[in-house]
N, C-alpha and C positions, 0 to 999 in steps of 0.2 A: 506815508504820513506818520509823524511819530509825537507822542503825546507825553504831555511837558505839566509836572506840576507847580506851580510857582505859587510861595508862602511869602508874606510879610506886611509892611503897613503898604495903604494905597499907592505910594510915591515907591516905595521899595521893588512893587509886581510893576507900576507903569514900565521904569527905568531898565527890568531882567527883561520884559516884554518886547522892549525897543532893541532889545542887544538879539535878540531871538535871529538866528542866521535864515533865510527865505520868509517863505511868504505865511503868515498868522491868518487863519480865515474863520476859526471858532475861538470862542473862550465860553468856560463856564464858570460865572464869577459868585459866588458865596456870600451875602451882603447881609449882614448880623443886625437885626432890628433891635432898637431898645429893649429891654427887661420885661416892661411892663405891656408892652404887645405884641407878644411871641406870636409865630402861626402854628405853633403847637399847641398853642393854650386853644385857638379856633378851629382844632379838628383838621385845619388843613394838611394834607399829605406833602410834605417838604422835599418831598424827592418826585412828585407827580410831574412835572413839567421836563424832568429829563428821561423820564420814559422811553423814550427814541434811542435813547442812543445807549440804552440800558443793554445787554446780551442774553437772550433765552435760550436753553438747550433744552430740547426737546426730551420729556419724558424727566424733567427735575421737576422735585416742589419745593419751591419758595418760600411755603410759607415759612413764620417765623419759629413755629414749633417742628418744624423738620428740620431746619438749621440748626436748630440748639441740642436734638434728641440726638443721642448716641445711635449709629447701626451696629447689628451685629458685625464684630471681629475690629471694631475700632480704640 
């Protein structure tokens, strides 16, 4: 299986979709609410729902201040 990212307006990703050579069985589509009702502004976690198909390697931390800190010899 090989995993494909496809940018542009709605009609531009249908149209690259359809040309896609074999069989399409997931999509993960990004759908940009108004301004004025973010689901960031309501605390919700905008990445929760792709959890699944997220990658963990065992004995990493994720959080966000181990990502950003410098290790030693970097």
């Amino acid at each position: 299986m090989k995993a494909q990212v496809v940018k542009g307006s709605k009609q531009e990703i249908a149209e690259t979709v359809v040309r896609i050579p074999g069989e399409v069985r997931e999509a993960i589509v990004f759908v940009e609410e108004p301004s004025d009702q973010t689901q960031a502004a309501s605390g919700e976690d905008l990445f929760a729902e792709m959890e699944p198909f997220m990658v963990h390697v065992g004995g990493a931390d994720y959080a966000r201040e181990a990502i950003y800190t410098r290790l030693e010899g970097e």
